[in-house]
GUMAR-973569 format. One record per atom (N, C-alpha, C): residue in one letter; z, x, y. Coordinates in nm, 4 decimals. Example, Ala and Ser with C-alpha at 12.3 -4.5 7.8 and 13.67 -1.06 7.14 Angstrom:
BEGIN
rec rokol->A; up->0.7800; east->1.3190; north->-0.5690 $
rec rokol->A; up->0.7800; east->1.2300; north->-0.4500 $
rec rokol->A; up->0.7800; east->1.3200; north->-0.3300 $
rec rokol->S; up->0.7080; east->1.2850; north->-0.2250 $
rec rokol->S; up->0.7140; east->1.3670; north->-0.1060 $
rec rokol->S; up->0.7870; east->1.2900; north->0.0030 $
//
This chain:
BEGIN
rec rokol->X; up->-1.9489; east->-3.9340; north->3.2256 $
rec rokol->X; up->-1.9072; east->-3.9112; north->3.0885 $
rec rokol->X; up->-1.7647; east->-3.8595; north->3.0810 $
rec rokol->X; up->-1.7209; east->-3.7938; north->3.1801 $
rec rokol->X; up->-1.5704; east->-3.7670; north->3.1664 $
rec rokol->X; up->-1.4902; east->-3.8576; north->3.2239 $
rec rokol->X; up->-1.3899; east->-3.8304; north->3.1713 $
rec rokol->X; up->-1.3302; east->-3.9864; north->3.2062 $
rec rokol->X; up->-1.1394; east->-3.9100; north->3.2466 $
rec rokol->X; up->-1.0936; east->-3.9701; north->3.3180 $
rec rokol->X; up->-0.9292; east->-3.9311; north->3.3995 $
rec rokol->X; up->-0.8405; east->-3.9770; north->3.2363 $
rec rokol->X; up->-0.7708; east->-3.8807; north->3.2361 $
rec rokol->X; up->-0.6304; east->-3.8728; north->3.1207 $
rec rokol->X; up->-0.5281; east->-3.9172; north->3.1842 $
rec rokol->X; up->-0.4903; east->-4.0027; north->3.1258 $
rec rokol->X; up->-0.3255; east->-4.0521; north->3.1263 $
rec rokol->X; up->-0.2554; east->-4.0437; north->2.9860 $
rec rokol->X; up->-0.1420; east->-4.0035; north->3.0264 $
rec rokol->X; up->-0.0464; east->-4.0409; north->2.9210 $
rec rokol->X; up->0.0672; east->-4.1624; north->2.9297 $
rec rokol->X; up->0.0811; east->-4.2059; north->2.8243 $
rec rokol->X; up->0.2153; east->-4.3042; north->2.7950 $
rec rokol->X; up->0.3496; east->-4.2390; north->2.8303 $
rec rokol->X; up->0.4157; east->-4.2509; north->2.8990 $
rec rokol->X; up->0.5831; east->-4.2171; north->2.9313 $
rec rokol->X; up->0.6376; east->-4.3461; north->2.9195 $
rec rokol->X; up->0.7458; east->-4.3771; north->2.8776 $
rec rokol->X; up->0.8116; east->-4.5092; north->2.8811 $
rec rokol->X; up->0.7664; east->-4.5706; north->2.9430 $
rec rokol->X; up->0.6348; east->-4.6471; north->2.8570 $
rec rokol->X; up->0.5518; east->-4.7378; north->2.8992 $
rec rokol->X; up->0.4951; east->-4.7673; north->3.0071 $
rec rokol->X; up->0.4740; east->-4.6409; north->3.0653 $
rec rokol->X; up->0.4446; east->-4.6513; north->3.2072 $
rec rokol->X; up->0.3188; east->-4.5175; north->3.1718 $
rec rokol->X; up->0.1825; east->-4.5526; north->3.2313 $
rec rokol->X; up->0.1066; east->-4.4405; north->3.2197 $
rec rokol->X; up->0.0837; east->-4.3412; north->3.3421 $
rec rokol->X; up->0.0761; east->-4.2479; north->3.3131 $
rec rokol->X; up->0.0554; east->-4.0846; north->3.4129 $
rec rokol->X; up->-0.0085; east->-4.0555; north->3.3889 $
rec rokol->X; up->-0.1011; east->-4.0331; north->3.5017 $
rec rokol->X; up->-0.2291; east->-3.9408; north->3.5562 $
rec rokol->X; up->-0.2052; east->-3.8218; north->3.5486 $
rec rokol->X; up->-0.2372; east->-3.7330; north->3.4404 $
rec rokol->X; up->-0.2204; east->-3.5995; north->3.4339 $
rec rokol->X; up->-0.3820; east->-3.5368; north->3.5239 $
rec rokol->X; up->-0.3585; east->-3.4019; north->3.5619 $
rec rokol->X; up->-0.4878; east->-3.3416; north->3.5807 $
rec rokol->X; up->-0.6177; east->-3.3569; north->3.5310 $
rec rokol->X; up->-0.6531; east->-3.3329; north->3.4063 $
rec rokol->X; up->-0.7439; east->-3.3577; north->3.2711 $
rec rokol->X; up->-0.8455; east->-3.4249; north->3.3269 $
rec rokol->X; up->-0.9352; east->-3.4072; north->3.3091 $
rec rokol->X; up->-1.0612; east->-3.5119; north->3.2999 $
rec rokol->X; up->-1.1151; east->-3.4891; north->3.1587 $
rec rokol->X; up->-1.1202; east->-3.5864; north->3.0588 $
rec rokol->X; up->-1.2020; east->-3.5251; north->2.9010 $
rec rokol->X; up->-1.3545; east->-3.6562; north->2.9254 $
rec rokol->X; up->-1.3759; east->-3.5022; north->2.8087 $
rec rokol->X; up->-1.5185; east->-3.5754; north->2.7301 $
rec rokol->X; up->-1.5142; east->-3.5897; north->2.6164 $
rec rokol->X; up->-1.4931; east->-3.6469; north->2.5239 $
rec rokol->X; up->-1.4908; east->-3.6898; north->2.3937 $
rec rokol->X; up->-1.5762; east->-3.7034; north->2.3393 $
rec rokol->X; up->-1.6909; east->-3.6641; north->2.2821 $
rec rokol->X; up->-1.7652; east->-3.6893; north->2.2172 $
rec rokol->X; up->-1.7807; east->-3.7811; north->2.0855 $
rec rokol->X; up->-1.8296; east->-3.8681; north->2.0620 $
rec rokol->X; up->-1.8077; east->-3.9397; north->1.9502 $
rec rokol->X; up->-1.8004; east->-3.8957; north->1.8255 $
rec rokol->X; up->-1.7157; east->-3.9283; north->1.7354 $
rec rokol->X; up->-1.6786; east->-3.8797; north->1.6420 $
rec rokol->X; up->-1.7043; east->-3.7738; north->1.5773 $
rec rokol->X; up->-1.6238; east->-3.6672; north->1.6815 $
rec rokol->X; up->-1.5908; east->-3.5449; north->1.6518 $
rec rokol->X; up->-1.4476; east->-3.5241; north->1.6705 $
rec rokol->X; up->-1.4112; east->-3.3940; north->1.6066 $
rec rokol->X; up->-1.2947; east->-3.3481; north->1.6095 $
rec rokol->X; up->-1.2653; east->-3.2346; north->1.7112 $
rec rokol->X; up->-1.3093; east->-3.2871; north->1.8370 $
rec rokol->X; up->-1.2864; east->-3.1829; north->1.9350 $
rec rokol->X; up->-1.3006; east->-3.2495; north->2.0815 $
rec rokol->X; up->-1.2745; east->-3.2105; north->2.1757 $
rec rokol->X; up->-1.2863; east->-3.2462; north->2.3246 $
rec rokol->X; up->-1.2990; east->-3.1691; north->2.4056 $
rec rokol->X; up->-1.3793; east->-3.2090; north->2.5278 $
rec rokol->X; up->-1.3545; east->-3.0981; north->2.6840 $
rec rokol->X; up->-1.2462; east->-3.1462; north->2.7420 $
rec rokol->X; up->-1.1812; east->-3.0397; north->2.8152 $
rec rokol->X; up->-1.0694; east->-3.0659; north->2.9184 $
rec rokol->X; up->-1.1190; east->-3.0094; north->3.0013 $
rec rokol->X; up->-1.1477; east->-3.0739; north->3.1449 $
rec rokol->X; up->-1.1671; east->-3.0001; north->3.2581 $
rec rokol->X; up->-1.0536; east->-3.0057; north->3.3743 $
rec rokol->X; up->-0.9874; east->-2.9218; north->3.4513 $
rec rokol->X; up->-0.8581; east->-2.9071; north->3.5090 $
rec rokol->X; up->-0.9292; east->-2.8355; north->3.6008 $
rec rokol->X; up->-0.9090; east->-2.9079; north->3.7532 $
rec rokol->X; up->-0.9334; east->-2.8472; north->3.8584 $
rec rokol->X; up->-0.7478; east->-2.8427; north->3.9621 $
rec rokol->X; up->-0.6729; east->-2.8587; north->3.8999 $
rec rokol->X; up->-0.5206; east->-2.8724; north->3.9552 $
rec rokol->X; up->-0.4420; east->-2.7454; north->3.9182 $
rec rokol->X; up->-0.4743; east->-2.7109; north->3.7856 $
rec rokol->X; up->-0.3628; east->-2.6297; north->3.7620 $
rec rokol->X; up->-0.4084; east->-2.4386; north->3.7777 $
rec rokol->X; up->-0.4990; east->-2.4132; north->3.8790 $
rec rokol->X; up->-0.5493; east->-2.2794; north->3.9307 $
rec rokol->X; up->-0.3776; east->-2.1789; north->3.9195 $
rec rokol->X; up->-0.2534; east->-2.2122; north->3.9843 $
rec rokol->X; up->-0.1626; east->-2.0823; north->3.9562 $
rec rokol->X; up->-0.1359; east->-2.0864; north->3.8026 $
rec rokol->X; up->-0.1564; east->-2.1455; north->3.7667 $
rec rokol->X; up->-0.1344; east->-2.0988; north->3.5775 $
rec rokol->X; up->-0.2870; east->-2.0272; north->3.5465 $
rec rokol->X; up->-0.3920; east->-2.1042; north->3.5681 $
rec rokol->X; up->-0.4776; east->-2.0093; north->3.4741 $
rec rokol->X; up->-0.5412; east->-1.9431; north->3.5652 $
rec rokol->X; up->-0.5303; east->-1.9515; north->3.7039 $
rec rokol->X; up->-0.6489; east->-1.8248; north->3.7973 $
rec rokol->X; up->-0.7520; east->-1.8600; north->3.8210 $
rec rokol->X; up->-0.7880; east->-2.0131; north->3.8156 $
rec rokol->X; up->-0.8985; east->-2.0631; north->3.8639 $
rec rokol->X; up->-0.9121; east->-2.1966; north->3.8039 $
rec rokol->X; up->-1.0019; east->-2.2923; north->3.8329 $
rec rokol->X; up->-1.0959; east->-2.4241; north->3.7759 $
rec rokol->X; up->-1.1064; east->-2.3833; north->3.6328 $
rec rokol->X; up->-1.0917; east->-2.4513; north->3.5354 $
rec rokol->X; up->-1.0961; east->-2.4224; north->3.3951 $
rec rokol->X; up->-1.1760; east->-2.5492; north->3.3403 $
rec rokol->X; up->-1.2647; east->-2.5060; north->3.2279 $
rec rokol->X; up->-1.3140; east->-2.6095; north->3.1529 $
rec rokol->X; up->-1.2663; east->-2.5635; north->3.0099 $
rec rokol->X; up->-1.1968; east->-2.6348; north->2.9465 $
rec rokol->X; up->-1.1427; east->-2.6018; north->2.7842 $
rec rokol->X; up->-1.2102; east->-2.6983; north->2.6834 $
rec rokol->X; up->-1.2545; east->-2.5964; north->2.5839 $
rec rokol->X; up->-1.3321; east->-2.6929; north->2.4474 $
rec rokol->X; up->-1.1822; east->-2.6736; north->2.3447 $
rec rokol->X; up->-1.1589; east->-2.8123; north->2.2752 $
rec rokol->X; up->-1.0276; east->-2.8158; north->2.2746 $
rec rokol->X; up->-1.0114; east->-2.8787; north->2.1281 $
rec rokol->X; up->-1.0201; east->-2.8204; north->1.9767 $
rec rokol->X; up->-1.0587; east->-2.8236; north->1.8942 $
rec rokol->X; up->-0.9274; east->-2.8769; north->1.7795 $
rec rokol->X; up->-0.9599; east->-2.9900; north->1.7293 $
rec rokol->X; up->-0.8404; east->-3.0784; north->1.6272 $
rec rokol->X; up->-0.7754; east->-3.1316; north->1.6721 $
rec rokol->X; up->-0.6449; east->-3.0915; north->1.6554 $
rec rokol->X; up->-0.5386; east->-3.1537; north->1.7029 $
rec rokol->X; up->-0.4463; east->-3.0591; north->1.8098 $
rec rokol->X; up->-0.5538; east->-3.0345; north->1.8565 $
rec rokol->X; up->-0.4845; east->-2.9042; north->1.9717 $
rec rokol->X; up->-0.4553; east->-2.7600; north->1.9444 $
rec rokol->X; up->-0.5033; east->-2.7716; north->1.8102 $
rec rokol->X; up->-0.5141; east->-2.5865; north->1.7498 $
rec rokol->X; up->-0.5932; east->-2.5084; north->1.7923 $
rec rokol->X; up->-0.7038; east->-2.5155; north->1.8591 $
rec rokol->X; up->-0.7449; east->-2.3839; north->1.9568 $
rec rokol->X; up->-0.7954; east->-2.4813; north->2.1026 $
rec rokol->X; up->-0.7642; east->-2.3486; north->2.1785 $
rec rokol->X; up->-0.7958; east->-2.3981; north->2.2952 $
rec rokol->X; up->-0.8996; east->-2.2981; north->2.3620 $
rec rokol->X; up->-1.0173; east->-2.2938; north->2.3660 $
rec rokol->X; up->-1.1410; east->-2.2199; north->2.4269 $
rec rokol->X; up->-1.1738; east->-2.2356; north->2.5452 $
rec rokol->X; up->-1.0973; east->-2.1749; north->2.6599 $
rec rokol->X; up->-1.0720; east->-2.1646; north->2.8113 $
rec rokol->X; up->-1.1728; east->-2.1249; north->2.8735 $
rec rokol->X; up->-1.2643; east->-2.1779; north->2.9707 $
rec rokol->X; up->-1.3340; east->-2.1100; north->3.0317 $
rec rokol->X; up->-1.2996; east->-2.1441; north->3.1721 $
rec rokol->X; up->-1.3521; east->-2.0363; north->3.2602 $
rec rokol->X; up->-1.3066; east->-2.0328; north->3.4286 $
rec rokol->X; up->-1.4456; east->-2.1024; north->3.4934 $
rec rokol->X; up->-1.3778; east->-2.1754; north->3.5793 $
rec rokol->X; up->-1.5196; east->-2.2433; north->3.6241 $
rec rokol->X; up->-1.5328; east->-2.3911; north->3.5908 $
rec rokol->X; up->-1.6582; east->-2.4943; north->3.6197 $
rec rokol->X; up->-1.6797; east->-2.6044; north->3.6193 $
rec rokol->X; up->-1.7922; east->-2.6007; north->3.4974 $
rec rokol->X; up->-1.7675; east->-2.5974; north->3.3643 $
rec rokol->X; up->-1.8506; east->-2.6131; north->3.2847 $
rec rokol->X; up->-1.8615; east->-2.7751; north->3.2309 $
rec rokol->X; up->-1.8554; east->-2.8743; north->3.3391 $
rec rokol->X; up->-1.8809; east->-3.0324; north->3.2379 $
rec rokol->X; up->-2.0070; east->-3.0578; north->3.2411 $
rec rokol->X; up->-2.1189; east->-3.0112; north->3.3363 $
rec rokol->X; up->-2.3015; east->-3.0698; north->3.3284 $
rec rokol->X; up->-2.3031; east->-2.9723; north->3.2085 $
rec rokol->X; up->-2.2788; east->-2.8487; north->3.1628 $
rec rokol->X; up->-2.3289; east->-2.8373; north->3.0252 $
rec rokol->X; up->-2.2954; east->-2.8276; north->2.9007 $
rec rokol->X; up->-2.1341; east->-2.8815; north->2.8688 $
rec rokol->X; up->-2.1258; east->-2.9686; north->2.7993 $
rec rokol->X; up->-2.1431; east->-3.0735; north->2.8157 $
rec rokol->X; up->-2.1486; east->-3.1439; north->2.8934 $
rec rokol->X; up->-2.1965; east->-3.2811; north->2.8804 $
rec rokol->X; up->-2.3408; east->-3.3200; north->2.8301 $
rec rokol->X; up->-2.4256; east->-3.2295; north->2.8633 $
rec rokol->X; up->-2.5709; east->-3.2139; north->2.8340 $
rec rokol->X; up->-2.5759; east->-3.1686; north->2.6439 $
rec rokol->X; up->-2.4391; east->-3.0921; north->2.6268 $
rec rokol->X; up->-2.4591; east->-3.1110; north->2.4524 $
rec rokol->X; up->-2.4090; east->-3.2210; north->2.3939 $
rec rokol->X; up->-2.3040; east->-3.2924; north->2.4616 $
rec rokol->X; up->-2.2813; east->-3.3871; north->2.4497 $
rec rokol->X; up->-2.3641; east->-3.5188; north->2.4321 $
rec rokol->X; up->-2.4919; east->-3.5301; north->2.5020 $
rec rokol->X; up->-2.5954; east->-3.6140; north->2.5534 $
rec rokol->X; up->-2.6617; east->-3.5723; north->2.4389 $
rec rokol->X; up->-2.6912; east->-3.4669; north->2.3542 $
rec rokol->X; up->-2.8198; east->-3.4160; north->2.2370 $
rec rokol->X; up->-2.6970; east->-3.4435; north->2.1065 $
rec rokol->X; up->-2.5983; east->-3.5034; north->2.0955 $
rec rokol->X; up->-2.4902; east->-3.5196; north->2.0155 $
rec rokol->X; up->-2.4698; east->-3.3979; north->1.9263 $
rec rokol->X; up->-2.4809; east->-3.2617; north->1.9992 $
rec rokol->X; up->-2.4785; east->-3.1893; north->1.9049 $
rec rokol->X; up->-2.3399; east->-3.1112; north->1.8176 $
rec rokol->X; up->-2.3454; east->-3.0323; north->1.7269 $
rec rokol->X; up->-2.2426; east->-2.9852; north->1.6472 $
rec rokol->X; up->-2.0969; east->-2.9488; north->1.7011 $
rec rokol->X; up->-1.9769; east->-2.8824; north->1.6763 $
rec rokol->X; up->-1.8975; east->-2.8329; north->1.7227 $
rec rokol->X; up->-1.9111; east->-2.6841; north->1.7579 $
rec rokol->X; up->-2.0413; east->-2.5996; north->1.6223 $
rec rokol->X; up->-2.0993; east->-2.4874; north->1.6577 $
rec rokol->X; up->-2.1527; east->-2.4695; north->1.7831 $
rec rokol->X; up->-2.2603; east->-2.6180; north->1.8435 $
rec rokol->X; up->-2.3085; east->-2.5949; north->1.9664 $
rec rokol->X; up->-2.2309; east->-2.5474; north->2.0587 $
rec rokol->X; up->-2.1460; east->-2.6030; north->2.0826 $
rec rokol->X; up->-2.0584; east->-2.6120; north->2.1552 $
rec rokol->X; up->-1.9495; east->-2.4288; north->2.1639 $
rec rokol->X; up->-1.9159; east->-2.4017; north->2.0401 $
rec rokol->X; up->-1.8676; east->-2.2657; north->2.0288 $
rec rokol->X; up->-1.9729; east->-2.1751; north->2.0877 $
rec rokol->X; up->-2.1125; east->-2.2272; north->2.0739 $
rec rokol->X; up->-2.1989; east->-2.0862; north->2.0951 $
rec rokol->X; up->-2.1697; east->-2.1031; north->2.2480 $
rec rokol->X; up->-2.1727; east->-2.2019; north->2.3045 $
rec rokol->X; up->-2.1711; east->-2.2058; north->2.4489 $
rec rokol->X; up->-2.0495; east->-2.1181; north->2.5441 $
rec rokol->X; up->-1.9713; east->-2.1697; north->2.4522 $
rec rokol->X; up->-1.8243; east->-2.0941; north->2.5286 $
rec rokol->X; up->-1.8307; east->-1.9228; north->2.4605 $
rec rokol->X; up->-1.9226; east->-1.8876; north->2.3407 $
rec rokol->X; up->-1.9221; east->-1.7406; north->2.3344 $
rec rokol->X; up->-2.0272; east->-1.6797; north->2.4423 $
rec rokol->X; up->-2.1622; east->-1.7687; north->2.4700 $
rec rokol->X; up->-2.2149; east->-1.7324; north->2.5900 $
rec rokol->X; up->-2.1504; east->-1.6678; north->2.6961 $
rec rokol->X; up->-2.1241; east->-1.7440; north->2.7067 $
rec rokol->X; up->-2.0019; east->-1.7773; north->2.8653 $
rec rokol->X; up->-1.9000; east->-1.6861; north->2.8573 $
rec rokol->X; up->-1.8926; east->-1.5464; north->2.7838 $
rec rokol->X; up->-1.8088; east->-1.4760; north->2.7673 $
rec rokol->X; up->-1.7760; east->-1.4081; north->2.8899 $
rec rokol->X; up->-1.8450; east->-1.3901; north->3.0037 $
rec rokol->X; up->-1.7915; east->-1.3254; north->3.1137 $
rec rokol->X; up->-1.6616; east->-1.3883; north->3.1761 $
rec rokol->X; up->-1.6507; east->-1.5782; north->3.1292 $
rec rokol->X; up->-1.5917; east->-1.6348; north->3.2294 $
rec rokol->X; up->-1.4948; east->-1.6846; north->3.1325 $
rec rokol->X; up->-1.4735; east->-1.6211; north->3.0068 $
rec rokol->X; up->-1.3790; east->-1.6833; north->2.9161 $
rec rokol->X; up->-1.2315; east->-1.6311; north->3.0269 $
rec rokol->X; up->-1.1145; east->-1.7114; north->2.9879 $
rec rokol->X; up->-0.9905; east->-1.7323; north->3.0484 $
rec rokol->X; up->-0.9207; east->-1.6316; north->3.0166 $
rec rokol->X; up->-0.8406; east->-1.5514; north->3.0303 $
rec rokol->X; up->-0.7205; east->-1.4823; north->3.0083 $
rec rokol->X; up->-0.5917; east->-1.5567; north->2.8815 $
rec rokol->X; up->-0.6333; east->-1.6943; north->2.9405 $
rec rokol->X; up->-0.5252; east->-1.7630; north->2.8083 $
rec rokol->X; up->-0.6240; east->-1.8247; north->2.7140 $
rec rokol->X; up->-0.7170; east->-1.8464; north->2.6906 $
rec rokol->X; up->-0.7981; east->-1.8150; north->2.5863 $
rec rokol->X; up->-0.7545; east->-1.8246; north->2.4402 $
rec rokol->X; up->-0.7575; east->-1.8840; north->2.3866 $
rec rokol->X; up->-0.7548; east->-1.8756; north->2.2500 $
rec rokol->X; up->-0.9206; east->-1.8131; north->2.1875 $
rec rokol->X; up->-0.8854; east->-1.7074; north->2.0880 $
rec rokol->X; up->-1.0704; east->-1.6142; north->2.0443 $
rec rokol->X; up->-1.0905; east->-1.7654; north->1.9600 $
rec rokol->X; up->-1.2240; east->-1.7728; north->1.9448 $
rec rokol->X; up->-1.2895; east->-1.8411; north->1.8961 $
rec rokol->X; up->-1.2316; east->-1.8485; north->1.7411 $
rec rokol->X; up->-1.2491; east->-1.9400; north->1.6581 $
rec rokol->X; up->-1.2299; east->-1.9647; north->1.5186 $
rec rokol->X; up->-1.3514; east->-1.8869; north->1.4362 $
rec rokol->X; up->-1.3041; east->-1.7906; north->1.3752 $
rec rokol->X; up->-1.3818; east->-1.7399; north->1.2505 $
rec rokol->X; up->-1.4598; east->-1.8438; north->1.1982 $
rec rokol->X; up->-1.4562; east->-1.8898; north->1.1259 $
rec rokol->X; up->-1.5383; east->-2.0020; north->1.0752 $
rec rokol->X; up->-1.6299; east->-2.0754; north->1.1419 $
rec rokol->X; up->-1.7091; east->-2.1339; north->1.0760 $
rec rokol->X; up->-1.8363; east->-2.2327; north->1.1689 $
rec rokol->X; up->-1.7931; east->-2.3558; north->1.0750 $
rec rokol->X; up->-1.8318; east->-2.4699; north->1.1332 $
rec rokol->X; up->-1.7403; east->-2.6274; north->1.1659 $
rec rokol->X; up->-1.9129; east->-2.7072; north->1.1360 $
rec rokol->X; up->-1.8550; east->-2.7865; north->1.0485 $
rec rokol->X; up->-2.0091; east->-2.8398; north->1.0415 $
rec rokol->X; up->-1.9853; east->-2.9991; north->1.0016 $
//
């Protein structure tokens, strides 16, 4: 279900780190980054919400369980409760969760 990120550079595409999960038509994505450990201090899985306005960092390999909410197609809430779970392993660069619930 996750799939390798590239970007477009003068028409030439690059393999960035990234592995996403996209869920179908939602307004949000996983980023999982096992490359960039001296920036964030470890393996990171990020729930990665709009158009890049919050970024919900977690340390560690969290894609079997998002992917598993992913698989029950569930909300963007699901998904927030998961990463407030997971509060031991939230990131240092972290963006706090969005006040609001997303429906």
């Amino acid at each position: 279900m996750f799939s390798q990120q590239f970007l477009s550079v003068l028409g030439a595409n690059i393999r960035v780190p990234n592995q996403i999960l996209s869920p179908a038509d939602k307004n949000f994505y996983i980023s999982f980054n096992d490359t960039d450990t001296g920036i964030y201090g470890d393996i990171t899985t990020a729930l990665v919400i709009g158009q890049m306005e919050h970024f919900l960092i977690l340390n560690g390999d969290h894609r079997k369980a998002y992917a598993e909410l992913a698989a029950k197609d569930a909300d963007l809430d699901a998904y927030i409760a998961y990463f407030k779970e997971s509060g031991s392993q939230i990131n240092k660069l972290s963006d706090a969760p969005p006040a609001a619930t997303f429906h």
